[in-house]
C-alpha positions in Angstrom: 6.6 -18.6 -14.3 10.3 -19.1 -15.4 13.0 -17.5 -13.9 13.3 -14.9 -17.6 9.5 -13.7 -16.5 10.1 -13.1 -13.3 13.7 -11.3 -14.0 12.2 -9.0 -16.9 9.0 -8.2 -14.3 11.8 -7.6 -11.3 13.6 -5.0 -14.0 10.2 -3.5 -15.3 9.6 -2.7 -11.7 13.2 -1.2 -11.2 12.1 0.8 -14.1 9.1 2.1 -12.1 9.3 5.5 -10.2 7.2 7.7 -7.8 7.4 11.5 -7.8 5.8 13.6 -5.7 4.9 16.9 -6.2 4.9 19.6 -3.5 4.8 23.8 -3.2 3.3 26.1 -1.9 -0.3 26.9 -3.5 -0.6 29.1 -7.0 3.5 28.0 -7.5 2.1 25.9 -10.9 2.6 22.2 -9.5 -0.7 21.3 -11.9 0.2 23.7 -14.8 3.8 21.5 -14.6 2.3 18.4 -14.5 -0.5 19.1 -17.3 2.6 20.8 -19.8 4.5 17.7 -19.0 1.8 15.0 -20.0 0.9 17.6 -23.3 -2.7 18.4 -22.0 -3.9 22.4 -22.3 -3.1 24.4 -19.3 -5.1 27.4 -19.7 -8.1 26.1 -17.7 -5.7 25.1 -14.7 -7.7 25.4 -11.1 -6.4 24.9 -7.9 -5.9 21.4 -6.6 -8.3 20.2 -3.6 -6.6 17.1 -2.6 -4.2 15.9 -5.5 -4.2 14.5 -8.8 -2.2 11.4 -9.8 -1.2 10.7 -13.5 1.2 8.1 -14.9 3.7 8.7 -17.6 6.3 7.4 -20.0 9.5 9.1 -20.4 12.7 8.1 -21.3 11.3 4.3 -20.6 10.9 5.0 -17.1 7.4 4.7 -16.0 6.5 7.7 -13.8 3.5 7.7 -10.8 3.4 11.3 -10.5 1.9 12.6 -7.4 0.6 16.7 -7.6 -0.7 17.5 -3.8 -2.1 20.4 -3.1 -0.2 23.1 -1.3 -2.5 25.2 0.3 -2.3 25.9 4.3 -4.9 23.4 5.4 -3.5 20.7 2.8 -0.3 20.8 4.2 -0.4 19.0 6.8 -1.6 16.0 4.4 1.9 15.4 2.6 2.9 13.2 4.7 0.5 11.1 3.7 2.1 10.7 0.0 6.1 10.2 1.3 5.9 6.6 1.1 8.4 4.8 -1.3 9.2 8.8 -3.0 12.0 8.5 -5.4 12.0 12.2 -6.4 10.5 15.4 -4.8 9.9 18.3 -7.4 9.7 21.5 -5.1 8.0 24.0 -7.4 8.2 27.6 -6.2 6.8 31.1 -7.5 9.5 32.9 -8.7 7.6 35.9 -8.8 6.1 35.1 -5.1 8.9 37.4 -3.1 6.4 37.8 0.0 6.4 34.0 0.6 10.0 32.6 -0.3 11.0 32.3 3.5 7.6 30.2 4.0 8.5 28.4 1.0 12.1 27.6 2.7 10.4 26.8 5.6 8.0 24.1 4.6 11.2 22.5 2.2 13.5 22.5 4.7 10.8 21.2 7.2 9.7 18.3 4.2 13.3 17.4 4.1 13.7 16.0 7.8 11.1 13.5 7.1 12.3 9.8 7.0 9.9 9.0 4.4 12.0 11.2 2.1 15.3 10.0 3.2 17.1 9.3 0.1 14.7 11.5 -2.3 15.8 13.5 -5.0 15.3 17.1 -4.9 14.9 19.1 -8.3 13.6 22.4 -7.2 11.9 24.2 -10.4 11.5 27.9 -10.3 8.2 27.7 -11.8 7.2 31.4 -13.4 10.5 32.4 -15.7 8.4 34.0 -18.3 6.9 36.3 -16.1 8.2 40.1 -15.6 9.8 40.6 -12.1 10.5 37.2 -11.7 13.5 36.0 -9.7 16.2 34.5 -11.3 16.8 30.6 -10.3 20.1 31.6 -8.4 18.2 34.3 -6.2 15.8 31.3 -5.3 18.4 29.2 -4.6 19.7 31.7 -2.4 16.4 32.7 -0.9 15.9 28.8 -0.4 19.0 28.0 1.1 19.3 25.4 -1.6 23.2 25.3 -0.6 22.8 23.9 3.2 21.4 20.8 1.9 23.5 18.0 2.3 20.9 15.2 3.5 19.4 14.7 -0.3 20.8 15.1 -4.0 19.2 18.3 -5.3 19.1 20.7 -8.2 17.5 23.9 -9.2 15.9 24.4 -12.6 14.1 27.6 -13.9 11.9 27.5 -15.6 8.3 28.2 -17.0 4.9 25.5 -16.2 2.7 27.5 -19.1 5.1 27.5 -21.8 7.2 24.5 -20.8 10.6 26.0 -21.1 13.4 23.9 -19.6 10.9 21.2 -18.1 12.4 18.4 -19.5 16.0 19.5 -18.8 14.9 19.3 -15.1 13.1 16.2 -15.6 16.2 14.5 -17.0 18.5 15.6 -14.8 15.7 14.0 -11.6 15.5 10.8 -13.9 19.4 10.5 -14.4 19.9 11.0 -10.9 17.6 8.7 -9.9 18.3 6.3 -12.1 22.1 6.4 -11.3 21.4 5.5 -7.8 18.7 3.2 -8.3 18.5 1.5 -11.4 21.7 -0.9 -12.7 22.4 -0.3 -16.2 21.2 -2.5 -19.2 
């Protein structure tokens, strides 16, 4: 192999991202992911276990990883932190009864090594529906503001009709990217 292959597979690989995927249950983390890749999401069930898919955007390859978030599954995250380059925090923003356990369990993912270095982009998943919190009363609710350990962002947004999904999947990539990846 000459030294061009081997350069161009290094760069291809630079190009190369994990993602992982993390909420509470019913926030939309597998309604996100399916708008994202273009597949239907009205027959969305709840995830037992998690569901990987790969993507292309923006020439990045993506290895995105949707776990499930319900009580017993969370104590299996850990098991997906390895080599994350991005952490997409997806809340209810109609979910007011469960916020604080939804600061909880970010705050708590965010002391984990594994994730040292991660991107945060927190989407505030349910937009479109009536009584739903704005993204700046999640951020508040989250305590979005105290974080200093990883870059972050907050997006609102909406899974099932895919408003401002890629904005906050642009802003991930070119954060990532700026950190990560040299430019051409």
């Amino acid at each position: 192999m000459g030294l061009l292959t081997v350069l161009k597979k290094m760069r291809e690989k630079e190009r190369e991202l994990r993602l992982l995927v993390l909420g509470l249950d019913n926030a939309g983390k597998t309604t996100l992911l399916k708008r994202f890749n273009g597949e239907d999401v009205a027959t969305t069930s709840p995830t037992l276990g998690f569901n990987i898919k790969t993507l292309e955007h923006r020439g990045f390859k993506l290895n995105v990883w949707d776990v499930g978030g319900q009580r017993s599954l969370r104590s299996y995250w850990r098991n997906y932190f390895e080599s994350t380059d991005g952490l997409l925090w997806v809340v209810d923003s109609g979910d007011r009864q469960r916020l604080q356990l939804a600061a909880t369990e970010l705050h708590g993912l965010l002391r984990e090594e594994r994730l040292a270095g991660a991107t945060l982009l927190v989407f505030a998943n349910k937009q479109d529906l009536p009584g739903a919190l704005s993204a700046g009363d999640i951020r508040e609710a989250l305590a979005l503001d105290a974080i200093r350990s990883h870059p972050w962002c907050i997006q609102g947004c909406s899974a099932v009709t895919g408003h401002n999904l890629l904005g906050g999947i642009d802003w991930l990539l070119d954060d990532i990217s700026s950190r990560l990846c040299p430019p051409d």
